[in-house]
N, CA, C and O atoms as a Tinker XYZ file with bonds, in Angstrom:
   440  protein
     1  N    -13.260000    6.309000   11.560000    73     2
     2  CA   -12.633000    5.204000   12.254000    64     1     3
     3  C    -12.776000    3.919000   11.448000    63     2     4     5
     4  O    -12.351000    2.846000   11.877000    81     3
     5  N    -13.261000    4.024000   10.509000    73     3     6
     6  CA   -14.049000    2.402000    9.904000    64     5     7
     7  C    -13.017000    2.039000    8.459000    63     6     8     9
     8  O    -12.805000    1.047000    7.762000    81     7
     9  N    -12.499000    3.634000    8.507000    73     7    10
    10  CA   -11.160000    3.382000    7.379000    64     9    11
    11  C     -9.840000    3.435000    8.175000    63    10    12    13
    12  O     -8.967000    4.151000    7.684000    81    11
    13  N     -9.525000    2.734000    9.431000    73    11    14
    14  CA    -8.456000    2.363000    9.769000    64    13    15
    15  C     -7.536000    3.398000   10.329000    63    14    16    17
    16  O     -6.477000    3.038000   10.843000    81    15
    17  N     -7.908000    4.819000   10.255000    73    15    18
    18  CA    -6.731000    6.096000   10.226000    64    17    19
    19  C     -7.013000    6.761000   11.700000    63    18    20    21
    20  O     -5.988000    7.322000   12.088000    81    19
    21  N     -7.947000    6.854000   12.510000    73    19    22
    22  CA    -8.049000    6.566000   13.918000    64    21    23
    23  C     -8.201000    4.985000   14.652000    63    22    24    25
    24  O     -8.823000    3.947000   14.427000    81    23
    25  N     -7.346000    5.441000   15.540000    73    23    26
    26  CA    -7.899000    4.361000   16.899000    64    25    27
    27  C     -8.452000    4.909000   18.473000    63    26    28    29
    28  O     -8.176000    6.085000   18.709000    81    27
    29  N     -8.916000    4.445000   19.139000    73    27    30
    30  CA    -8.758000    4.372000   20.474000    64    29    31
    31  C     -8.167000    3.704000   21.552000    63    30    32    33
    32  O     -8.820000    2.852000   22.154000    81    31
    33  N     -6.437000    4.112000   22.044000    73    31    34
    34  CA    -6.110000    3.269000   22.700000    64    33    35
    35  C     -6.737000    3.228000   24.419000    63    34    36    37
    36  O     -6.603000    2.381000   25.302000    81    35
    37  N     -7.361000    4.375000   24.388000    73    35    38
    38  CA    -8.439000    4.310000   25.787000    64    37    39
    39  C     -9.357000    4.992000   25.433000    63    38    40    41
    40  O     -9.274000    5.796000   24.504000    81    39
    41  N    -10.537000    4.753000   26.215000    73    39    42
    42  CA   -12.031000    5.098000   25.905000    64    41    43
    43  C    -11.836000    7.091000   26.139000    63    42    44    45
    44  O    -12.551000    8.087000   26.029000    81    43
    45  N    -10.910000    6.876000   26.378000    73    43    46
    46  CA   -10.914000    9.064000   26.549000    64    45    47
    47  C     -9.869000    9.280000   25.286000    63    46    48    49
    48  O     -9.805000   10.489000   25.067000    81    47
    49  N     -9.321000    8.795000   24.697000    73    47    50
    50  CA    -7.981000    9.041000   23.693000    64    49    51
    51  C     -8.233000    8.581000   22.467000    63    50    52    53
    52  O     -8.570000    7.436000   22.166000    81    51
    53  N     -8.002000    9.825000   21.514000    73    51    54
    54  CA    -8.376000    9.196000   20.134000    64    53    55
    55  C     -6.812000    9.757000   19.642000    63    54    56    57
    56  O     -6.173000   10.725000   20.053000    81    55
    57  N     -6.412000    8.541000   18.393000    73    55    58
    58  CA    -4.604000    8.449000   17.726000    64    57    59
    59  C     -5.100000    8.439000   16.435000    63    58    60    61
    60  O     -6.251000    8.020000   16.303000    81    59
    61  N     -4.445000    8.834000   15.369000    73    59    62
    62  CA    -4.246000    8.468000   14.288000    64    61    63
    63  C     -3.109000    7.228000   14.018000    63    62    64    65
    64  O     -1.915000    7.219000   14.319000    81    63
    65  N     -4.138000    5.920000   13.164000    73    63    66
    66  CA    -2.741000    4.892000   13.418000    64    65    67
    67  C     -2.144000    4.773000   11.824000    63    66    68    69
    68  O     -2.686000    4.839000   10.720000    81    67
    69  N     -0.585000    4.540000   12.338000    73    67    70
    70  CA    -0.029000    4.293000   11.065000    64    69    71
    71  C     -0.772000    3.263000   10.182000    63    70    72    73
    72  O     -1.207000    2.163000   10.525000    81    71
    73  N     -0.828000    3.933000    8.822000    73    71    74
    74  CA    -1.804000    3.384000    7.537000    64    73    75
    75  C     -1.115000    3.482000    6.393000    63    74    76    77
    76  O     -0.528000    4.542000    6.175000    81    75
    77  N     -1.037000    2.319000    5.356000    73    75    78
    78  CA    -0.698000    2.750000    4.255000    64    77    79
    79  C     -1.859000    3.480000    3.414000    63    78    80    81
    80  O     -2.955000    3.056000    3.046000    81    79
    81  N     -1.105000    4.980000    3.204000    73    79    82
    82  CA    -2.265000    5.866000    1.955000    64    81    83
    83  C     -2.460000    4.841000    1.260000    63    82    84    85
    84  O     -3.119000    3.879000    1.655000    81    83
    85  N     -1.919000    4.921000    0.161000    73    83    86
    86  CA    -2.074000    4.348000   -1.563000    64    85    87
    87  C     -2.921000    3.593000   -0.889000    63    86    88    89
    88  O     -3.993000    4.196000   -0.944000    81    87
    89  N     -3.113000    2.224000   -0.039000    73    87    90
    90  CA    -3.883000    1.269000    0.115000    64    89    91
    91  C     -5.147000    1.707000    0.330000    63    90    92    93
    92  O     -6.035000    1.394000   -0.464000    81    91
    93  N     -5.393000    2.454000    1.379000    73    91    94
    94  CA    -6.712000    2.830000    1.917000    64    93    95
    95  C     -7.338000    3.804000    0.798000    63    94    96    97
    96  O     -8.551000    3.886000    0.601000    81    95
    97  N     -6.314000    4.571000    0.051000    73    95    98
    98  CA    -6.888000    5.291000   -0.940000    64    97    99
    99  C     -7.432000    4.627000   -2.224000    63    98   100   101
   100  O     -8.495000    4.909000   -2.779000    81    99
   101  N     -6.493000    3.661000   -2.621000    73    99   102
   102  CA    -7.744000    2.384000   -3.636000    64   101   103
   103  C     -8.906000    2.204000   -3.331000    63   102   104   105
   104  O     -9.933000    2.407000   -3.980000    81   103
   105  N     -8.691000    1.662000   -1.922000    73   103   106
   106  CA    -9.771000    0.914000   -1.363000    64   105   107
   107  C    -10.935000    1.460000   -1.108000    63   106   108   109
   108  O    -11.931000    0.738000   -1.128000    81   107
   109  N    -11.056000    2.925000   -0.800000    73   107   110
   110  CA   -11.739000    4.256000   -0.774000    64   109   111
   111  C    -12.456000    4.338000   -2.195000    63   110   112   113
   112  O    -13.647000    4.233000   -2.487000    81   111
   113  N    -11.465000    4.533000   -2.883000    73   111   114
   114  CA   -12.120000    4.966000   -4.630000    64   113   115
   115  C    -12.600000    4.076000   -5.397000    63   114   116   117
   116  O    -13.277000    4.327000   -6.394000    81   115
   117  N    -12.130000    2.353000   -4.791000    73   115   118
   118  CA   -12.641000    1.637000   -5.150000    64   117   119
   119  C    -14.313000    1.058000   -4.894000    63   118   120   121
   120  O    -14.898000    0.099000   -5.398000    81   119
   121  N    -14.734000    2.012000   -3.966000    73   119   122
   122  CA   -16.190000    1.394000   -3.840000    64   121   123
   123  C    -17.179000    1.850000   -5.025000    63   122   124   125
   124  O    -17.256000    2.802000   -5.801000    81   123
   125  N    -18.086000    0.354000   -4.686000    73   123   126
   126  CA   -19.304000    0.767000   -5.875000    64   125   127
   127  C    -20.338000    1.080000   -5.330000    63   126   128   129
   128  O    -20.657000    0.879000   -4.158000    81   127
   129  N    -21.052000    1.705000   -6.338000    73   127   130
   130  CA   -22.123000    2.609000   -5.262000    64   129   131
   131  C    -22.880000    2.475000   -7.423000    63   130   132   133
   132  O    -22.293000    2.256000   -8.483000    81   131
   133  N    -24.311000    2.743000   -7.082000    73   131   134
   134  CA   -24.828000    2.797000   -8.385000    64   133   135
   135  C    -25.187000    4.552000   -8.833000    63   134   136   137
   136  O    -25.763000    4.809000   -9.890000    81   135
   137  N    -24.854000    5.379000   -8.093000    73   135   138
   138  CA   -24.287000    6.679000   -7.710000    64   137   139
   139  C    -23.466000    7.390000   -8.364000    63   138   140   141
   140  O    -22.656000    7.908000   -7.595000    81   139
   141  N    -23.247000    7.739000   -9.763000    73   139   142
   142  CA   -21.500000    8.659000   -9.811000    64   141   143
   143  C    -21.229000    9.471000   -9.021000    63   142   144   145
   144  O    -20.152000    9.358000   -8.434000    81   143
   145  N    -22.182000   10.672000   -8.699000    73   143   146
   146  CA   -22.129000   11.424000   -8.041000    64   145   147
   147  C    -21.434000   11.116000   -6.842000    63   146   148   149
   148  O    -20.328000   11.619000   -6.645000    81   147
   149  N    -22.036000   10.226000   -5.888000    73   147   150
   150  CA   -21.367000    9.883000   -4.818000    64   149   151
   151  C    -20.300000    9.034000   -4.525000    63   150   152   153
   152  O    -19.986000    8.557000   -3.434000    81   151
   153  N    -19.559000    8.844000   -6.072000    73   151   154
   154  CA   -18.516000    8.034000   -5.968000    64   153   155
   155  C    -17.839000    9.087000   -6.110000    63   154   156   157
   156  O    -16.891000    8.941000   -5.338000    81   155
   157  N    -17.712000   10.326000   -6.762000    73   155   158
   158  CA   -16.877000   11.125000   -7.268000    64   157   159
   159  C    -16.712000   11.335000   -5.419000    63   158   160   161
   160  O    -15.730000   10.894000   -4.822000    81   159
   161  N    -17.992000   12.164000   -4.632000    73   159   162
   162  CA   -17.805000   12.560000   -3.706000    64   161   163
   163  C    -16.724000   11.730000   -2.919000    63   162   164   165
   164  O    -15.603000   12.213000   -2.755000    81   163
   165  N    -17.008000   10.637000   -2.491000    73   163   166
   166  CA   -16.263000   10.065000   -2.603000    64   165   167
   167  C    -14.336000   10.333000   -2.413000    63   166   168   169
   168  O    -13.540000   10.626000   -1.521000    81   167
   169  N    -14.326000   10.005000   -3.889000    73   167   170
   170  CA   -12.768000   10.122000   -4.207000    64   169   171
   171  C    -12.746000   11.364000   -3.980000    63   170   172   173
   172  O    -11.780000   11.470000   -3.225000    81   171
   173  N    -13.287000   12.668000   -4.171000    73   171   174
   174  CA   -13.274000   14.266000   -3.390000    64   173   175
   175  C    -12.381000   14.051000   -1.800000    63   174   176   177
   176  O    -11.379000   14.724000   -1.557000    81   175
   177  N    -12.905000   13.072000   -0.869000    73   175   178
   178  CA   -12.863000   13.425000    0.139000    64   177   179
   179  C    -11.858000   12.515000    0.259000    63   178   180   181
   180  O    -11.114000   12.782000    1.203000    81   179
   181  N    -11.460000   11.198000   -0.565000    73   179   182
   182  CA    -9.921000   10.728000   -0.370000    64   181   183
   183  C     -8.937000   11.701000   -0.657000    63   182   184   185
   184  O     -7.923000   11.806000    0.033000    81   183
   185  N     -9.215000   12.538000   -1.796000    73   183   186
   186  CA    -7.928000   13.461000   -2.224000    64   185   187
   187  C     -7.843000   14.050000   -1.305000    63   186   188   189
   188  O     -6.795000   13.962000   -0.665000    81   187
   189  N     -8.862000   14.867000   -0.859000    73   187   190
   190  CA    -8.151000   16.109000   -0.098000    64   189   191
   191  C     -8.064000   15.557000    1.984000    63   190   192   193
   192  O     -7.887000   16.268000    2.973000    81   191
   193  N     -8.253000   14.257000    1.876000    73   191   194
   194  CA    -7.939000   14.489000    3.556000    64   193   195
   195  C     -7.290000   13.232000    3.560000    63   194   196   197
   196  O     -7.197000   12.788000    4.705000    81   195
   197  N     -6.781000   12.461000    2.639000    73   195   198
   198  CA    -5.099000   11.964000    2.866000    64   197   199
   199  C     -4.297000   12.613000    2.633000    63   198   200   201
   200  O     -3.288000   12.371000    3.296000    81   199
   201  N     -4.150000   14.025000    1.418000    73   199   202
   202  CA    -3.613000   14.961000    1.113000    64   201   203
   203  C     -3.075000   15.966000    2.776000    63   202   204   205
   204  O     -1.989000   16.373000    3.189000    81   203
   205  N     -4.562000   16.026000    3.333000    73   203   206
   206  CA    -4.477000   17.144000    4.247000    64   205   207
   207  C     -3.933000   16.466000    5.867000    63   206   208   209
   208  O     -3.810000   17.107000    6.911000    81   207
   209  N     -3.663000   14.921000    5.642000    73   207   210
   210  CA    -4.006000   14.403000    6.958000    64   209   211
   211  C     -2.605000   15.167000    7.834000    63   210   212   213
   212  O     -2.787000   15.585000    8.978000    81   211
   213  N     -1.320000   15.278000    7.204000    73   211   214
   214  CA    -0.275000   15.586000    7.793000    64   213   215
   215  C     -0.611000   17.237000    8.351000    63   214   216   217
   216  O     -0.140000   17.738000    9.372000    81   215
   217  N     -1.285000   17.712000    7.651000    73   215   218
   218  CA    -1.782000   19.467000    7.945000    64   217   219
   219  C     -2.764000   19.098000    9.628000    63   218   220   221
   220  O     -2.620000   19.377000   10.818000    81   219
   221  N     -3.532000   18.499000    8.963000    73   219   222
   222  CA    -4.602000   18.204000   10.089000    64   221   223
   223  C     -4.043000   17.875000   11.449000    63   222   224   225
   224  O     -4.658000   18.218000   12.458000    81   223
   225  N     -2.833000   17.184000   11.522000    73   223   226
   226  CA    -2.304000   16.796000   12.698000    64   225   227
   227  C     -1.316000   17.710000   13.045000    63   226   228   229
   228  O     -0.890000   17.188000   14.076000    81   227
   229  N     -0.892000   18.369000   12.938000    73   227   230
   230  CA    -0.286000   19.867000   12.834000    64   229   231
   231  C     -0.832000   20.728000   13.284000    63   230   232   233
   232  O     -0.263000   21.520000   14.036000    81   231
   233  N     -2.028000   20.822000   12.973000    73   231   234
   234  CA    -2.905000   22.503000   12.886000    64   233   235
   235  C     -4.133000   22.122000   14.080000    63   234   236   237
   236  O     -4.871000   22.982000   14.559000    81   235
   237  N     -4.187000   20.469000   14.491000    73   235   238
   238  CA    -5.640000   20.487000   14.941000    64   237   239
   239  C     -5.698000   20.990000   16.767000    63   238   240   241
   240  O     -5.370000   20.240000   17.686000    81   239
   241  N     -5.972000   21.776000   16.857000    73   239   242
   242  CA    -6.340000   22.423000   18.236000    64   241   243
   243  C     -7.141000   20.948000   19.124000    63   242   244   245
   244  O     -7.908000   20.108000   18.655000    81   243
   245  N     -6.648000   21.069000   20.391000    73   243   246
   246  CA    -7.681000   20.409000   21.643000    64   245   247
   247  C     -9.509000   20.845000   21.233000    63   246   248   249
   248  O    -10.355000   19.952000   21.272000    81   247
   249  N     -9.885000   22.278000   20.867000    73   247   250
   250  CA   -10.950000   22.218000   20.111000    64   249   251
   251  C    -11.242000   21.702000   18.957000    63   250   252   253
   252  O    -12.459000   21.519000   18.923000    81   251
   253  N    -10.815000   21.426000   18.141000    73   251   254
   254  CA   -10.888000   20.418000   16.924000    64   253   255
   255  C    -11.096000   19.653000   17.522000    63   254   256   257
   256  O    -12.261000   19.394000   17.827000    81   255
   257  N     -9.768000   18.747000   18.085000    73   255   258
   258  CA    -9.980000   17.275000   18.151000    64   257   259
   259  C    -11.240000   17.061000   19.249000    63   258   260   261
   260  O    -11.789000   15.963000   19.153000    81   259
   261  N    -11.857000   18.122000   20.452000    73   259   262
   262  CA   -12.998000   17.442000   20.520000    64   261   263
   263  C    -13.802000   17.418000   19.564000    63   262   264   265
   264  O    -14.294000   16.314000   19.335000    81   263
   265  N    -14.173000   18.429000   18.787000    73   263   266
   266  CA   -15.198000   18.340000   17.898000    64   265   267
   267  C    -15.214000   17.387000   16.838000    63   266   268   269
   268  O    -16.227000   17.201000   16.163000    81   267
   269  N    -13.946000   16.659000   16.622000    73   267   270
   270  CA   -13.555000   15.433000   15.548000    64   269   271
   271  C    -14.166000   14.238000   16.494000    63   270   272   273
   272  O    -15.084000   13.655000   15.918000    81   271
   273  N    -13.904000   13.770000   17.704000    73   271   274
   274  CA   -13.854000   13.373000   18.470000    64   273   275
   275  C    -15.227000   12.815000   18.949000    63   274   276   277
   276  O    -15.489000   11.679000   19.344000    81   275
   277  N    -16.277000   14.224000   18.774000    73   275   278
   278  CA   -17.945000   14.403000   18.996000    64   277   279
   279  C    -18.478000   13.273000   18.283000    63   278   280   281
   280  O    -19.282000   12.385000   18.563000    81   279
   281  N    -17.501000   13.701000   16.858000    73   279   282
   282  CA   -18.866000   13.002000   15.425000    64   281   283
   283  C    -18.139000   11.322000   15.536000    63   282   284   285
   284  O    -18.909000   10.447000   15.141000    81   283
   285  N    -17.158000   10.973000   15.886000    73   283   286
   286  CA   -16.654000    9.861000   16.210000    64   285   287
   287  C    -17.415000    9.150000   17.079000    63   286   288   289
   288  O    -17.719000    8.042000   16.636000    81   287
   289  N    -17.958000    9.478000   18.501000    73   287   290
   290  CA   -18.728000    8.790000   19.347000    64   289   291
   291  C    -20.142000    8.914000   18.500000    63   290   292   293
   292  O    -20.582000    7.786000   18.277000    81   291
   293  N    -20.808000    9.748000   18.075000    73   291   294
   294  CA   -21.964000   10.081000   17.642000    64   293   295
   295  C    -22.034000    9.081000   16.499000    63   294   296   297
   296  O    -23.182000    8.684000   16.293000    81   295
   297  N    -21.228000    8.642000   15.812000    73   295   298
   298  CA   -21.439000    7.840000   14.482000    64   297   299
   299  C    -21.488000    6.326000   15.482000    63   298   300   301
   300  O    -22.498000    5.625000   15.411000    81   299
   301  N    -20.248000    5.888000   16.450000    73   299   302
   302  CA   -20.447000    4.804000   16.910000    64   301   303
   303  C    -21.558000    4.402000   17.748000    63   302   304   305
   304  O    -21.810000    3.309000   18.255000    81   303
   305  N    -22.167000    5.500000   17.788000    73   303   306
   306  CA   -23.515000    5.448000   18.919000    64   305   307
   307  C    -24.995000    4.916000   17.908000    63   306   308   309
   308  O    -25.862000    4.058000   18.071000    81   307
   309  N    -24.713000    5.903000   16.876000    73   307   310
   310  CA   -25.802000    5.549000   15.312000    64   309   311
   311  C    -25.667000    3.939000   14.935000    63   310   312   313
   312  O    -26.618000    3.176000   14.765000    81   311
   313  N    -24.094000    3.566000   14.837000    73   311   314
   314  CA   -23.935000    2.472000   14.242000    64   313   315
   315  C    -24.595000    0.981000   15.506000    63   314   316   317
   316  O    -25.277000    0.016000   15.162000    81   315
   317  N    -24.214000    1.215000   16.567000    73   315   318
   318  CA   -24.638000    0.554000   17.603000    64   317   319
   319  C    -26.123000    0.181000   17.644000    63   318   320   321
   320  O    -26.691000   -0.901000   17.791000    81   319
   321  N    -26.541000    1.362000   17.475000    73   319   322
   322  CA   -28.174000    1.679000   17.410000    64   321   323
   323  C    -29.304000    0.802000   16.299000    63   322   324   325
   324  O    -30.495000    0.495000   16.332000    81   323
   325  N    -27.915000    0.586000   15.141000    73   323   326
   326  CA   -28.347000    0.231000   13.850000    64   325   327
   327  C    -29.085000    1.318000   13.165000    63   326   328   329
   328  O    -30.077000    1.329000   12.436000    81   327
   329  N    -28.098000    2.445000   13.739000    73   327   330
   330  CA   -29.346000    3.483000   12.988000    64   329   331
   331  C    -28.182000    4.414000   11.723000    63   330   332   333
   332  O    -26.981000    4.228000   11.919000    81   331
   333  N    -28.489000    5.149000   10.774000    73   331   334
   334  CA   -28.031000    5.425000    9.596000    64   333   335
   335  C    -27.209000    6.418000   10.596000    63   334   336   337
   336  O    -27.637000    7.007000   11.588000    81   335
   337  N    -25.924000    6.425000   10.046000    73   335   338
   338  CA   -24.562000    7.266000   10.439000    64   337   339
   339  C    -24.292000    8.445000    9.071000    63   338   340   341
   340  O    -23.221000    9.039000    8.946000    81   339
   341  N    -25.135000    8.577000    8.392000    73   339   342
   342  CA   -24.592000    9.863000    7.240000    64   341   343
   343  C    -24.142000   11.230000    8.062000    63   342   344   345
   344  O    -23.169000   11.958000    7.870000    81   343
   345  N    -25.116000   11.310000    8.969000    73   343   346
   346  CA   -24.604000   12.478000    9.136000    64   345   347
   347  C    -23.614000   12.815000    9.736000    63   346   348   349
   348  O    -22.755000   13.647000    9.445000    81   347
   349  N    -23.809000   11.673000   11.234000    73   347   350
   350  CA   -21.964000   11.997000   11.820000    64   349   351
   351  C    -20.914000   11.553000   10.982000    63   350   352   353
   352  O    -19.775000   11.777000   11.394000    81   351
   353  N    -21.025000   11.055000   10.049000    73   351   354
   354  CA   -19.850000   10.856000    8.767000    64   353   355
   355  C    -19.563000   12.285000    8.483000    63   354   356   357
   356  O    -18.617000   12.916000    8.953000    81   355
   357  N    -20.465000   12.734000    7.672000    73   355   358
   358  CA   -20.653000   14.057000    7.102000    64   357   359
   359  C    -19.460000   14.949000    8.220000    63   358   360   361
   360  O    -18.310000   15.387000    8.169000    81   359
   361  N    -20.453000   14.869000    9.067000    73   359   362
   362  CA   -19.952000   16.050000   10.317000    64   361   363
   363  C    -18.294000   15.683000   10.834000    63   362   364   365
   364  O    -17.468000   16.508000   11.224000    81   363
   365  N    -18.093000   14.061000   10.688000    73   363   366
   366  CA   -16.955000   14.313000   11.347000    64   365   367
   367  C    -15.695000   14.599000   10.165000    63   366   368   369
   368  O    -14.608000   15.147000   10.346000    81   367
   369  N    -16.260000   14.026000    8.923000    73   367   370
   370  CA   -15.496000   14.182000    7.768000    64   369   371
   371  C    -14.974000   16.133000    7.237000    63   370   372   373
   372  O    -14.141000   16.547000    6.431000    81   371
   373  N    -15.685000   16.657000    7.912000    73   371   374
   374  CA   -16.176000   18.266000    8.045000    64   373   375
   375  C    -15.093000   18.752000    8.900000    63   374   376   377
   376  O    -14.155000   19.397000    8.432000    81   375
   377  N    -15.205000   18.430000   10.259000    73   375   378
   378  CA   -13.923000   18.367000   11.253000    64   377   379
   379  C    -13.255000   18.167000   10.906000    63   378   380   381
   380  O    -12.422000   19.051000   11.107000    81   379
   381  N    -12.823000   17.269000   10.252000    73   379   382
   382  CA   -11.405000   17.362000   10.321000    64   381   383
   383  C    -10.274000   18.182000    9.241000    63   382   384   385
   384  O     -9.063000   18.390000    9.318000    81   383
   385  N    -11.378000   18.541000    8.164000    73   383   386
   386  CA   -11.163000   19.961000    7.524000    64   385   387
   387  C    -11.010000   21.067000    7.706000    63   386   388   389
   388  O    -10.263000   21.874000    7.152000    81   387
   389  N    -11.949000   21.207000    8.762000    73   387   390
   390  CA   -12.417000   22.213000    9.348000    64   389   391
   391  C    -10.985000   22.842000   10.583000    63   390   392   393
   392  O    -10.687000   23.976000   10.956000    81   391
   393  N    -10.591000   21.918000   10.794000    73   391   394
   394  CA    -9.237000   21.820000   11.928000    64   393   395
   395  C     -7.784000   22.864000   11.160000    63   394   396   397
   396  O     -6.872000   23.484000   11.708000    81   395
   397  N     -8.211000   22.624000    9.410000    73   395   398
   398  CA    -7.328000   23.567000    8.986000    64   397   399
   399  C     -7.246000   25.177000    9.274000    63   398   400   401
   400  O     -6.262000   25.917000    9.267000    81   399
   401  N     -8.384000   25.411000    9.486000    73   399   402
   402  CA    -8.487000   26.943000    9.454000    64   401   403
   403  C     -8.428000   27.419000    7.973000    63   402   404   405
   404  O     -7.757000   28.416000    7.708000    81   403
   405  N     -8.921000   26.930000    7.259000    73   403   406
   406  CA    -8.540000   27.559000    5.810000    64   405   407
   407  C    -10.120000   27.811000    5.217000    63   406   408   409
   408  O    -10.816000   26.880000    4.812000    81   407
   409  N    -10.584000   29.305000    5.239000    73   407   410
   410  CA   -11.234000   29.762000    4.577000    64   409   411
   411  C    -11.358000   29.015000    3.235000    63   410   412   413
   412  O    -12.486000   28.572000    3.015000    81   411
   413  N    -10.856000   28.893000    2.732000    73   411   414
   414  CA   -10.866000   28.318000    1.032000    64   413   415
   415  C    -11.750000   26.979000    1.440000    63   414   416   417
   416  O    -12.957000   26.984000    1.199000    81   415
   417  N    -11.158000   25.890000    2.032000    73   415   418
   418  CA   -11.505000   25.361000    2.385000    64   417   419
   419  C    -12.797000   24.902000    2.966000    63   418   420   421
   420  O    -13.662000   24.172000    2.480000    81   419
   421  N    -12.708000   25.642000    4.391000    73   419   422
   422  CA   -14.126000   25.856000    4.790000    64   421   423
   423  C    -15.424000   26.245000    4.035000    63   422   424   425
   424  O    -16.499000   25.708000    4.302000    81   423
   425  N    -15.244000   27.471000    2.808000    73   423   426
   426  CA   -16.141000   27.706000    1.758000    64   425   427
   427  C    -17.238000   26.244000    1.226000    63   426   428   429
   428  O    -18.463000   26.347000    1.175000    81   427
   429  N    -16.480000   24.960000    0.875000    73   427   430
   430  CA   -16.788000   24.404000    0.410000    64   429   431
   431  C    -17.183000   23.076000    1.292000    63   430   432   433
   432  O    -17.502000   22.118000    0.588000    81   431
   433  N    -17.213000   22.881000    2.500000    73   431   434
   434  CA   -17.835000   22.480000    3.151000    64   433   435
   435  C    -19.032000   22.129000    3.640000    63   434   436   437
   436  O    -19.195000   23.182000    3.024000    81   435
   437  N    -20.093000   21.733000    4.126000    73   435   438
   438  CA   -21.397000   22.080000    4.388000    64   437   439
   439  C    -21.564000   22.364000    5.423000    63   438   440
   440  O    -22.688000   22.698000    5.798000    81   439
């Protein structure tokens, strides 16, 4: 949610809002981090889920989107808290991959 590509127009309803890619995808690859590793990761996870976002909204089951949905409240609950959000990042960044059904895919997941 913190890169602009969900909203909530009610506290029960989660949208994907119109976004320009290219923009959010700079802006994504553009962070610094003293990290390569986690910059690459990073740009990893711009390619393949602006790539996949049109699949994702296609393919994502009422079970997906709760489980996308889960790590969404769970990260805003961390962030509220002031407490570290890696993992519901992780997890929800996972979901929404995960929504493909694609073995290949899923393989490389955590």
């Amino acid at each position: 949610m913190g890169e602009g590509i969900l909203y909530r127009p009610t506290p029960y309803s989660l949208c994907v809002a119109e976004f320009d890619r290219s923009k959010l995808a700079a802006e994504l690859a553009g962070l610094s981090s003293q990290d390569a590793e986690t910059n690459d990761l990073i740009q990893l996870r711009v390619v393949l889920e602006l790539g996949a976002i049109d699949a994702i909204l296609a393919n994502a089951t009422e079970d997906h989107l709760k489980e996308i949905e889960r790590w969404v409240i769970e990260g805003e609950r961390k962030l509220a808290a002031g407490e570290p959000i890696y993992r519901a990042d992780s997890k929800f960044h996972a979901a929404l991959l995960q929504s493909l059904d694609n073995e290949v895919i899923n393989s490389f997941l955590p």
